[in-house]
C-alpha positions, 0 to 999 in steps of 0.5 A: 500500500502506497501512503504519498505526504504531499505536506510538512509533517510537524505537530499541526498536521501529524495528528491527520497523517497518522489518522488516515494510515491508521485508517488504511493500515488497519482495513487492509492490513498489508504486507506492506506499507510504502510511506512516499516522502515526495511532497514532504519538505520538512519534518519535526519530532512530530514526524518522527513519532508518528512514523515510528507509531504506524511501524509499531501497528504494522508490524503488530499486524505482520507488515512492514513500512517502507519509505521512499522519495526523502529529501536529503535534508530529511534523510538526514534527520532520520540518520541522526535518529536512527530511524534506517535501522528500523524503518526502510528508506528506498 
C-alpha cells in the first residue's frame, strides 16, 4: 500500500497523517506499507513519532513500512535518529 505526504509533517498536521494510515493500515492490513516522502519538505519530532507509531501497528499486524522519495535534508534527520535501522528508506 502506497501512503504519498504531499505536506510538512510537524505537530499541526501529524495528528491527520497518522489518522488516515491508521485508517488504511488497519482495513487492509498489508504486507506492506510504502510511506512516499515526495511532497514532504520538512519534518519535526512530530514526524518522527508518528512514523515510528504506524511501524509499531504494522508490524503488530505482520507488515512492514517502507519509505521512499526523502529529501536529503530529511534523510538526514532520520540518520541522526536512527530511524534506517528500523524503518526502510528506498
Amino acid at each position: 500500500m502506497l501512503l504519498e505526504i504531499n505536506e510538512e509533517i510537524d505537530h499541526h498536521t501529524t495528528e491527520t497523517i497518522r489518522r488516515k494510515a491508521d485508517y488504511e493500515i488497519e482495513k487492509y492490513m498489508p504486507k506492506k506499507t510504502i510511506f512516499d516522502f515526495n511532497g514532504v519538505t520538512f519534518m519535526d519530532s512530530a514526524g518522527i513519532g508518528m512514523l515510528l507509531g504506524r511501524y509499531k501497528i504494522a508490524k503488530m499486524l505482520g507488515g512492514s513500512v517502507e519509505m521512499i522519495n526523502v529529501k536529503p535534508s530529511i534523510k538526514k534527520v532520520f540518520d541522526m535518529c536512527g530511524i534506517p535501522k528500523i524503518i526502510k528508506i528506498s
